[in-house]
C-alpha positions as CSV (number, residue, x, y, z in Angstrom):
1,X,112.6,42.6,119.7
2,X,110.3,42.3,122.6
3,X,107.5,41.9,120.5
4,X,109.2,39.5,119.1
5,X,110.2,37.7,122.3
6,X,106.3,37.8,123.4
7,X,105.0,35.5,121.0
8,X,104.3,32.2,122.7
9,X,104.5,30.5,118.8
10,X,108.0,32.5,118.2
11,X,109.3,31.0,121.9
12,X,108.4,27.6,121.4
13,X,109.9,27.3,118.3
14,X,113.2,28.9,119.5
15,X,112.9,26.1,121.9
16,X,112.9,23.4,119.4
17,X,115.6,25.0,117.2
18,X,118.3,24.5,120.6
19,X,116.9,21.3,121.8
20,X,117.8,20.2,118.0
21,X,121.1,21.9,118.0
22,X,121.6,20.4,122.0
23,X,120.4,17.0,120.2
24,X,122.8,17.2,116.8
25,X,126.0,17.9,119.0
26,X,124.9,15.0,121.4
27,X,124.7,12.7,118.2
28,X,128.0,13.7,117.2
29,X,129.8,13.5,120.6
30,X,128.0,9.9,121.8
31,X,128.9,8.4,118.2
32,X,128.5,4.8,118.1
33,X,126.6,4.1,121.0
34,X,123.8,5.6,120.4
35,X,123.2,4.0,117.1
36,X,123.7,0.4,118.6
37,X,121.3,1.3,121.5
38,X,119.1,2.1,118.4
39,X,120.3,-1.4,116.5
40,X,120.0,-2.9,119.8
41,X,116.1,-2.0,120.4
42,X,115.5,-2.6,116.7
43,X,116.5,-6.3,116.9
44,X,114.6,-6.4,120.1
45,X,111.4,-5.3,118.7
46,X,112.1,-8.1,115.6
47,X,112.7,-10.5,118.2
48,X,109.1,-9.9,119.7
49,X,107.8,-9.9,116.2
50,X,109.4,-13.2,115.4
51,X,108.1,-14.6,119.2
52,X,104.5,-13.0,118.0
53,X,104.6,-14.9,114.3
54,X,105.7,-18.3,116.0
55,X,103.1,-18.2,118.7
56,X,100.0,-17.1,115.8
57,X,101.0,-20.0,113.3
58,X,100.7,-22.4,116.1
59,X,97.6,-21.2,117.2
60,X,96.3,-20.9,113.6
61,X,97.1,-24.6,113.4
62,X,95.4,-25.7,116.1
63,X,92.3,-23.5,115.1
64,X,92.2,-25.3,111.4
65,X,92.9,-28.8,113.2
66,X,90.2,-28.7,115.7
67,X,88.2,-27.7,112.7
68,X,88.7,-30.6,110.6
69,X,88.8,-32.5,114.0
70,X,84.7,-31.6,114.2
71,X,84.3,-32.7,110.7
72,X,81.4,-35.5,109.9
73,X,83.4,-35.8,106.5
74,X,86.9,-36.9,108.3
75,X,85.0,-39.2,110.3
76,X,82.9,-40.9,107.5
77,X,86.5,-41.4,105.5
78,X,87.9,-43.1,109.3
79,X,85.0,-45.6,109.2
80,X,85.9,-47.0,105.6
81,X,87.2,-50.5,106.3
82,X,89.2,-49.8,102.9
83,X,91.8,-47.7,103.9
84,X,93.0,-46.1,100.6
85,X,89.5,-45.4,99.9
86,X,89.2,-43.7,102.8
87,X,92.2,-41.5,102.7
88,X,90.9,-40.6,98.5
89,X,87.8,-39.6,100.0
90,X,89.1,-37.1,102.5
91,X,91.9,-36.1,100.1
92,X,89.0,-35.0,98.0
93,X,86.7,-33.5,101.1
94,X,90.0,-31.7,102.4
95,X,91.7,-29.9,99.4
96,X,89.6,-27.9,98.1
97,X,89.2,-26.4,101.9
98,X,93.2,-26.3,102.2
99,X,93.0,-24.0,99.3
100,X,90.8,-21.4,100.3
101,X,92.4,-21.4,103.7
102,X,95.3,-20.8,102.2
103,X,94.5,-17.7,100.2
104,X,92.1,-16.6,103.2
105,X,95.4,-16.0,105.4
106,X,97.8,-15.5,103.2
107,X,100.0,-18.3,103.6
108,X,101.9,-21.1,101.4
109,X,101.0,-24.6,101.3
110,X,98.8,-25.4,104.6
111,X,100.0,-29.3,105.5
112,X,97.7,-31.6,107.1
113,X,98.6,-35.3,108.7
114,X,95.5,-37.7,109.3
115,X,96.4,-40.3,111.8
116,X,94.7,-43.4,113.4
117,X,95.7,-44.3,116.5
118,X,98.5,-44.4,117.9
119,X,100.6,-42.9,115.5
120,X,99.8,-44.5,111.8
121,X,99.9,-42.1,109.2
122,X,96.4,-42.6,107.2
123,X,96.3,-39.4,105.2
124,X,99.2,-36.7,104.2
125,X,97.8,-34.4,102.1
126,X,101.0,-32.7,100.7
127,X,102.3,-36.1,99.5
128,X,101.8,-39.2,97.5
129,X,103.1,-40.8,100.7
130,X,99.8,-41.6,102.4
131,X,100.2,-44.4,104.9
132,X,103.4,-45.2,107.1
133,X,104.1,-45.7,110.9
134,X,105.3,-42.7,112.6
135,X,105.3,-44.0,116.1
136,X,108.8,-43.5,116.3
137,X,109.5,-40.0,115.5
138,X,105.9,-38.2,116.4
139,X,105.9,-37.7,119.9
140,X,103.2,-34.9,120.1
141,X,100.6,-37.4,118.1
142,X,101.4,-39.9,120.4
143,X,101.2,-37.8,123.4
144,X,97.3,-37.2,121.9
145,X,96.8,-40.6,121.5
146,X,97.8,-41.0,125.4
147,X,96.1,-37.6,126.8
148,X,92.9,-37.3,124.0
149,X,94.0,-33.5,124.1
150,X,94.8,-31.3,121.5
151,X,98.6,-29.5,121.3
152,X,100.3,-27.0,120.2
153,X,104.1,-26.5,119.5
154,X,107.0,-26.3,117.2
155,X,107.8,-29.2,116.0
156,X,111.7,-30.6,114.6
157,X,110.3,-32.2,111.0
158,X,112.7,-33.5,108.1
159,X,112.5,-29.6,106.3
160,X,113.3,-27.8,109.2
161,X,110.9,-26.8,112.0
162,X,107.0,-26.8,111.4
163,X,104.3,-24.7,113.7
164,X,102.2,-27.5,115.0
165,X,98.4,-28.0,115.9
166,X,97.2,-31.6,116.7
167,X,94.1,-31.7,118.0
168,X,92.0,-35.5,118.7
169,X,89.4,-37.2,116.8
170,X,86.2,-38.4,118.6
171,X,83.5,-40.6,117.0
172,X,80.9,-39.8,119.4
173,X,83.1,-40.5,122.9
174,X,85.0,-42.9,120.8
175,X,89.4,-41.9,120.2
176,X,89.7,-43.1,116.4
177,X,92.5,-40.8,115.9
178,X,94.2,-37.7,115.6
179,X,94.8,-34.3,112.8
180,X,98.2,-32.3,112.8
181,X,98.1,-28.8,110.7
182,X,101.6,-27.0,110.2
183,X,102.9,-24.0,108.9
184,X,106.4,-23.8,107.3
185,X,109.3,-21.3,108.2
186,X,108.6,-19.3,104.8
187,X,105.1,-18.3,106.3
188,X,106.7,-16.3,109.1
189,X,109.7,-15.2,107.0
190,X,107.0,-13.6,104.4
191,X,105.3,-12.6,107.3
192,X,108.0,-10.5,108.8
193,X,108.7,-8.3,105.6
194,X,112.6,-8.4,105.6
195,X,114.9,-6.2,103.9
196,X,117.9,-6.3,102.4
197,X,120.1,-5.7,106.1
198,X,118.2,-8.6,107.7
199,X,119.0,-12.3,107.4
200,X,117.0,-15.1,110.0
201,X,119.0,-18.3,110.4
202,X,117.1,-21.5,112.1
203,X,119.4,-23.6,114.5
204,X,118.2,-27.0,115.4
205,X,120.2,-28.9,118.3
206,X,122.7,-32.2,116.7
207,X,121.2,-34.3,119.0
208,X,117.5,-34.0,118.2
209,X,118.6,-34.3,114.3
210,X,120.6,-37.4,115.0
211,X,117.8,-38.8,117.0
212,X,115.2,-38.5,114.5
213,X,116.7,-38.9,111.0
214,X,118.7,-41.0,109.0
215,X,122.1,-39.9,107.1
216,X,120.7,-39.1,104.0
217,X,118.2,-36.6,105.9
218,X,121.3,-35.3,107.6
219,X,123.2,-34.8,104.7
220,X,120.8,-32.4,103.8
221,X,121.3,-30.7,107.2
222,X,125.0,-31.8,107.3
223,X,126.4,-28.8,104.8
224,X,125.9,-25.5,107.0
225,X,126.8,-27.0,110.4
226,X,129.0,-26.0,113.4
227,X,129.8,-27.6,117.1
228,X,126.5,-29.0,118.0
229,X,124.2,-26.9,115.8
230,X,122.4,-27.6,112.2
231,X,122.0,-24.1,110.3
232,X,119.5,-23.4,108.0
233,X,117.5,-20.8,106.6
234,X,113.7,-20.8,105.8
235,X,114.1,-20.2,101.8
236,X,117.7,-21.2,100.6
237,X,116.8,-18.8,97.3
238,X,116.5,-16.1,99.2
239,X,119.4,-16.5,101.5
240,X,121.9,-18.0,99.3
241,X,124.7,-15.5,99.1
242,X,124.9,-16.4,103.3
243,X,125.0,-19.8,102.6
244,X,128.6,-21.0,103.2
245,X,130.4,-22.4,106.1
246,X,132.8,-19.1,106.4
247,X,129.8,-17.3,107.5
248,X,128.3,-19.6,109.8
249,X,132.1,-19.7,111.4
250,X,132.5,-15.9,111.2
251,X,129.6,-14.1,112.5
252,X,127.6,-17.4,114.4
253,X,128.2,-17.7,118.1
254,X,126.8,-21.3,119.3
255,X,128.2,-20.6,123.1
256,X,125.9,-17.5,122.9
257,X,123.3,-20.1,121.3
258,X,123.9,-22.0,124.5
259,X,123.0,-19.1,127.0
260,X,119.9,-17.9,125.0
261,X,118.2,-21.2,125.8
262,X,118.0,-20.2,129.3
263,X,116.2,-16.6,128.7
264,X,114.0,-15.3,126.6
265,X,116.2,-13.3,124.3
266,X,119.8,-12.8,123.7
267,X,121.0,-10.0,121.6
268,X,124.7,-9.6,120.8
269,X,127.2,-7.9,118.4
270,X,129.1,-10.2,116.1
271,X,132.3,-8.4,115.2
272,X,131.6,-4.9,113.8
273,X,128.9,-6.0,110.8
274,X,126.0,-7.5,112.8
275,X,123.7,-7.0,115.7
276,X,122.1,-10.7,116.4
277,X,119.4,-11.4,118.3
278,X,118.9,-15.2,119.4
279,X,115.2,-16.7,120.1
280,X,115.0,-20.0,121.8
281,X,112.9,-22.3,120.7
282,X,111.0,-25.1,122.6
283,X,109.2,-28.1,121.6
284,X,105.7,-29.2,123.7
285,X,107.6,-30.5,126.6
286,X,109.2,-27.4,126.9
287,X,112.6,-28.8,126.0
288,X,115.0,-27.3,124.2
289,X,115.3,-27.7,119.9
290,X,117.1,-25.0,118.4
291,X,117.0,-20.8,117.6
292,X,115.7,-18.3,115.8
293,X,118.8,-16.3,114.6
294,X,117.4,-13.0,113.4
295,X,121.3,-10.9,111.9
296,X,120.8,-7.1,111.6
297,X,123.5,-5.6,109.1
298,X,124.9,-2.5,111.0
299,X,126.1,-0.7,108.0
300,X,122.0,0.2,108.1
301,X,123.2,2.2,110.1
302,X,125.3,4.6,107.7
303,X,122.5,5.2,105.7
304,X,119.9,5.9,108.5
305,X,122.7,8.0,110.1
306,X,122.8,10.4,106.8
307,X,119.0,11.0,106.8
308,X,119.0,11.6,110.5
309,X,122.3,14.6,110.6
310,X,120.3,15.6,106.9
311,X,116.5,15.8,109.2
312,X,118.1,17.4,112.0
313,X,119.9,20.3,109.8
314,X,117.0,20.8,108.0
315,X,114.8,21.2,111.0
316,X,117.1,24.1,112.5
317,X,116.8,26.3,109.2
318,X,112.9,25.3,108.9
319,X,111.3,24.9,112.3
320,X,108.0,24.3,109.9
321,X,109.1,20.9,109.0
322,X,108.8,19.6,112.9
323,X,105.2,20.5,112.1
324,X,105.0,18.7,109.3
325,X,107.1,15.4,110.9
326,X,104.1,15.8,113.8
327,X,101.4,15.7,111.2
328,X,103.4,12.4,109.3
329,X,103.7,10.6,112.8
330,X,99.8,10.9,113.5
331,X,99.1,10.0,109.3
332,X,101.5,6.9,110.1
333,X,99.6,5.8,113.2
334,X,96.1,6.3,111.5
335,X,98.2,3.9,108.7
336,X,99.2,1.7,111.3
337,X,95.6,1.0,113.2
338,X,94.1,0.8,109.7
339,X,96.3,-2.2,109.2
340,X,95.7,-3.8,112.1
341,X,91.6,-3.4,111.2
342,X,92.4,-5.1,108.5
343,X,94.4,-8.1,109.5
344,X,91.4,-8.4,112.1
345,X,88.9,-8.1,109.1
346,X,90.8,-10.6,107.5
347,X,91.0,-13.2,110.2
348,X,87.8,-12.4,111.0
349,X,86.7,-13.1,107.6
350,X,88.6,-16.4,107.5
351,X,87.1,-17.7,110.4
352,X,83.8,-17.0,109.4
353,X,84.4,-18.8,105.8
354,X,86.3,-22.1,107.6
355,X,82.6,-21.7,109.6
356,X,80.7,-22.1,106.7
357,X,82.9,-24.8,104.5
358,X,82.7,-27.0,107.7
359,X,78.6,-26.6,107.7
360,X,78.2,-27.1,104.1
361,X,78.7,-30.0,101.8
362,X,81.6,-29.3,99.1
363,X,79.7,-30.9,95.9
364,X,76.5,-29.9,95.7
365,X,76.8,-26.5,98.6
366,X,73.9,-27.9,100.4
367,X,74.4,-27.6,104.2
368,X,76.0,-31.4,105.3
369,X,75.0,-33.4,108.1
370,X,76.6,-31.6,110.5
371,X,75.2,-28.4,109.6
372,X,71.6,-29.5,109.3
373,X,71.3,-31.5,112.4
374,X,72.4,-27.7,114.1
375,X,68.9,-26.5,112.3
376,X,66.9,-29.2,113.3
377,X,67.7,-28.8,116.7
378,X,66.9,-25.3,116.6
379,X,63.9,-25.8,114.8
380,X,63.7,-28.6,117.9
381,X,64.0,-25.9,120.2
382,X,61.6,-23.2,118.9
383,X,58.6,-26.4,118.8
384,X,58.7,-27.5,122.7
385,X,59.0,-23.6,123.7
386,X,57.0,-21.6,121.2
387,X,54.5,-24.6,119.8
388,X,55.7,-23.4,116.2
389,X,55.9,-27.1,114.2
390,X,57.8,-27.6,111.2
391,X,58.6,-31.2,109.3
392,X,61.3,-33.1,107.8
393,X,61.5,-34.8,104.1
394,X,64.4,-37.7,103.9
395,X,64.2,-38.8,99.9
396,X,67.2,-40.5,97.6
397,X,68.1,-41.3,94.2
398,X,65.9,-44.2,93.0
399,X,68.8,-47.1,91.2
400,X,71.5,-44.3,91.9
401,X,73.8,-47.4,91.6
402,X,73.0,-48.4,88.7
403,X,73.8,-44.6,87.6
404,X,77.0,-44.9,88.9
405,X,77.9,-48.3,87.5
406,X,76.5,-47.5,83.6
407,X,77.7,-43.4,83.3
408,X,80.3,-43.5,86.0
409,X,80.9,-41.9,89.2
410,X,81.1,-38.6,87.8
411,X,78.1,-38.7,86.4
412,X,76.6,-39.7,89.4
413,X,78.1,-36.2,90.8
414,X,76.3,-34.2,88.3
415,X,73.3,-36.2,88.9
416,X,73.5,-35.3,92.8
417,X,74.0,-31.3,91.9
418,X,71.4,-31.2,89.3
419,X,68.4,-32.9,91.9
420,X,70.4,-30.3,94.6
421,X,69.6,-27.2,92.3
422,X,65.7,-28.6,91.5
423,X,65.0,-29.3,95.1
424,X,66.1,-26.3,96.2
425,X,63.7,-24.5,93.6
426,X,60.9,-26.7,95.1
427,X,61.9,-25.1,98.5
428,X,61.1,-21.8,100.1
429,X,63.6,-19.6,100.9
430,X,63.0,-20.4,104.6
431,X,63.8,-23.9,104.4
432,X,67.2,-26.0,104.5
433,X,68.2,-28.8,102.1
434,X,70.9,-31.0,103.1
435,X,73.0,-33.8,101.6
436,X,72.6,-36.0,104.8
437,X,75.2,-38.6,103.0
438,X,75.8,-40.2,99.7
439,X,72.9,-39.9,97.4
440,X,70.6,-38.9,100.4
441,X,69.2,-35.4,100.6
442,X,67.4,-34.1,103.9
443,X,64.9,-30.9,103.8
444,X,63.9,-29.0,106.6
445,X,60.4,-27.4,106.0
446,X,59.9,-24.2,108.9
447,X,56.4,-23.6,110.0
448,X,55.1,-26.4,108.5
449,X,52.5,-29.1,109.2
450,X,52.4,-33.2,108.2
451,X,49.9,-32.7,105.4
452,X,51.4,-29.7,104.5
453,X,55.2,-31.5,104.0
454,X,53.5,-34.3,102.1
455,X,52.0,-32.0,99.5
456,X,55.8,-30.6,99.4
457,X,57.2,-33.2,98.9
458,X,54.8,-34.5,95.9
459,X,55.7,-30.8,94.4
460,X,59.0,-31.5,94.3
461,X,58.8,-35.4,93.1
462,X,56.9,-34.0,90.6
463,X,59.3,-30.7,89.2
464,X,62.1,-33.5,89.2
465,X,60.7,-36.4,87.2
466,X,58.9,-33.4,84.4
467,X,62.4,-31.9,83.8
468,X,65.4,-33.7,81.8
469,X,68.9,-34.2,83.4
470,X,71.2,-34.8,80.5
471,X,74.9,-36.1,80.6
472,X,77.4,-36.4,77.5
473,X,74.4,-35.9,75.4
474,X,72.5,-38.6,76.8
475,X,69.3,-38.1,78.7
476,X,68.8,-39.7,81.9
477,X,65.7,-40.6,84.0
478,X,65.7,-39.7,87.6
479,X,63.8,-39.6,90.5
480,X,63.4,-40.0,93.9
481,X,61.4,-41.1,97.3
482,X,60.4,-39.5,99.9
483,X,60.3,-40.0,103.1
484,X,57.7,-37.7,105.6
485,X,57.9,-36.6,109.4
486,X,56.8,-33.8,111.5
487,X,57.8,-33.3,115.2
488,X,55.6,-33.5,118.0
489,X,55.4,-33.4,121.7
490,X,56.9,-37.0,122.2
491,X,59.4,-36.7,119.3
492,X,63.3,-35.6,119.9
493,X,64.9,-34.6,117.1
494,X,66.9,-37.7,116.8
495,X,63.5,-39.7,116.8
496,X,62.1,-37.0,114.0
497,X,64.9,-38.4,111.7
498,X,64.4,-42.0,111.9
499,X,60.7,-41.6,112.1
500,X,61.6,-39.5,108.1
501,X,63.8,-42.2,107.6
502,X,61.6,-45.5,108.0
503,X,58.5,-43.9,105.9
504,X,61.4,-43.6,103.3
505,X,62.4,-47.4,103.9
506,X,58.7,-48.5,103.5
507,X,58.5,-46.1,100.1
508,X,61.8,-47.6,98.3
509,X,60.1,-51.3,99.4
510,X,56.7,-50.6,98.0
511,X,57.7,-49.0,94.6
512,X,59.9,-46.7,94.3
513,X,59.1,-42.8,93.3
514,X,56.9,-41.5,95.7
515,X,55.9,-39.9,98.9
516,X,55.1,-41.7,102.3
517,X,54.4,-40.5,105.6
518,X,55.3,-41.9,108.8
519,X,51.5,-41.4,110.1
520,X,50.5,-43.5,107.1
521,X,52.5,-46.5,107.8
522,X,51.8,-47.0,111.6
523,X,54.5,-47.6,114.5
């Protein structure tokens, strides 16, 4: 017995078997209020989770709006004097980006507002709705239009609330307008991973829907409503079996609705079936809208009751299986942190693809003007401090109108990919090709000299006009002129391209299909 007693192993475990006992008579004895401390911290945690997923859409919004913001693309469809034409060219430049962003994080359909000052709707591109007013309703766009700042917030929309980024539009210093990204309630209910005991209920303040709709919108809001509060849920499929006004009556508090709006949380019982937990929500004047209502079914906890008397029994017979509980808690944090590697990956990854769509031109995948004029300033850079030159080559399509207006615009596309692809196997591997704008294509040739760039650009005149473009079966002539410049001491970057850019002038005005140099024309 003594021996017995002696081993430090034998001891401890002795230990653990009475603290367990000492714990399993303190479960029975405390009852019920230790499980709603339990209930209590568990809607507390959710509460920060739902806090957390609120605050991440809207700065994920503003991230993808201050993107698009930046774009050379939004701004070329804002200077279109034809409206229409101008919102179908950035509903073309912008969904293709939507979807990947979409998949990238995860998330349903990513909505995007163009605007032009103050508050004119010019593109929304979830809708055939394009173009309206919405000066009276969008306060955060015109608060933009007033501060030329971008915002963040939760925003009161005619679906429910929307997790807002809005972020201004500059043409050089010039305001031409503004870009709103949301996010939709079912992102952050997916998000948050419910089960079958939780339900989240939205709350948006009578006032704010009366201000902002008209009846037929509140009709929609109008069935689920009591005192001064509209009730709905994200996803009505989901939550349907809630959706009557006996539950709303039942188990929904609005006075408590009223004190959560002056703290940060309020948690609550509601009559012995739910723990609640009420998150006020504020718009970007830091004014009240609505709630979060997240409902935890306490009959969760019967069943979590069960497997805790069940783990606690077991673990007086078997001291072992504390071990093994030890080694599950340390495999569940390892799970844990591997997760959140991930979901950094992830973002991480996302950011670095919206990088690259926002650099490169979504036709042909050359880099686009934005993403070029980065190189050549580089390239800029490297000349005035290492001496190391390099030269530009500005060429279009020769009668690319004429293209468009006998085959059709979309056989101008495949005309513009097919030159891409050829010019980029005239190219070194250490060079950049652009599509500077519409049939225009820009080349940046590293380490390279002026006589050097014109033989280059002769090459690749010549691999264009000796290979056949075909369309529909029909074969179609191309080529292109060339424009040549290489930087020197007395030449910015800005001066390099127009320099490129009148050689090409004097080439399309002197024949057509060919290569001319900017030394060769004289200034």
């Amino acid at each position: 017995m003594k021996d017995f007693f002696s081993d430090k192993n034998t001891i401890f475990s002795l230990v653990i078997v009475f603290v367990l006992i000492a714990v399993l008579l303190y479960t029975f004895i405390s009852g019920g209020t230790h499980k709603n401390d339990q209930l209590y911290y568990q809607c507390l945690e959710k509460a920060d989770s739902i806090q957390s997923g609120i605050d991440q859409y809207c700065n994920n919004a503003l991230a993808l709006a201050s993107v698009f913001a930046q774009s050379e693309e939004v701004r070329t469809a804002y200077s279109y004097e034809d409206k229409a034409g101008g919102a179908d060219y950035l509903q073309d430049y912008i969904q293709p980006l939507l979807r990947q962003t979409s998949t990238a994080l995860e998330t349903g359909i990513i909505k995007v507002n163009f605007y032009k000052p103050p508050a004119a709707s010019f593109l929304r591109t979830w809708t055939d709705i394009k173009q309206d007013d919405s000066s009276s309703v969008k306060d955060t766009v015109k608060k933009v239009h007033q501060t030329h700042k971008p915002l963040k917030c939760v925003e009161v929309g005619s679906d429910g609330f929307a997790f807002s980024g809005i972020s201004p539009i500059f043409d050089g210093s010039d305001y031409i307008g503004s870009v709103e990204v949301f996010f939709e309630p079912d992102d952050l209910i997916t998000k948050l991973e419910l089960n079958e005991y939780e339900v989240i209920y939205f709350t948006i303040n009578e006032d704010i829907v009366d201000d902002l709709f008209w009846d037929e919108t509140k009709q929609e809001y109008g069935y689920n409503k009591k005192d001064d509060y509209y009730f709905f849920s994200a996803s009505d499929e989901y939550y349907s079996e809630f959706y009557d006004e006996s539950f709303t009556d039942y188990y929904l508090d609005t006075t408590v609705i009223e004190e959560a709006l002056l703290e940060k949380y309020t948690i609550v019982e509601n009559t012995d079936y739910y723990m609640t937990a009420y998150i006020p929500i504020y718009d970007f004047s830091y004014e009240s809208i609505g709630c979060v209502v997240y409902m935890l079914d306490k009959s969760i906890n019967t069943q979590q009751g069960i497997g805790a008397y069940i783990a606690i029994i077991a673990a007086v017979l078997l001291v072992i299986l504390m071990f093994i509980r030890m080694q599950r808690e340390i495999r569940m944090k390892n799970l844990l942190q591997q997760a959140q590697n991930e979901t950094i990956q992830n973002l991480n990854i996302a950011t670095q693809q919206l990088a690259v769509l926002s650099n490169h031109d979504s036709l042909t995948n050359l880099f686009n003007r934005r993403g070029i004029s980065s190189i050549i300033h580089q390239k800029a850079a490297e000349f005035y401090r290492y001496g190391t030159y390099f030269s530009i080559i500005l060429c279009d399509v020769d009668k690319f109108k004429q293209i468009n207006d006998i085959y059709g615009h979309e056989c101008g596309d495949a005309a513009l990919v097919w030159l891409s692809n050829v010019i980029r196997t005239g190219t070194r591997q250490n060079d950049a090709v652009s599509r500077w704008g519409g049939d225009e294509i820009l080349i940046v040739l590293t380490s390279t000299g002026y006589n050097e760039a014109i033989s280059a650009a002769g090459k690749i005149s010549s691999l264009i006009t000796s290979n056949e473009f075909r369309y529909s079966d029909q074969s179609i002539n191309l080529s292109m002129t060339f424009g040549v410049a290489s930087i020197d001491a007395d030449t910015t970057p800005s001066q390099l391209i127009s320099n490129a850019d009148r050689a090409l002038y004097h080439g399309k005005h002197t024949g057509r299909n060919c290569v001319t140099g900017y030394y060769d024309i004289g200034k």
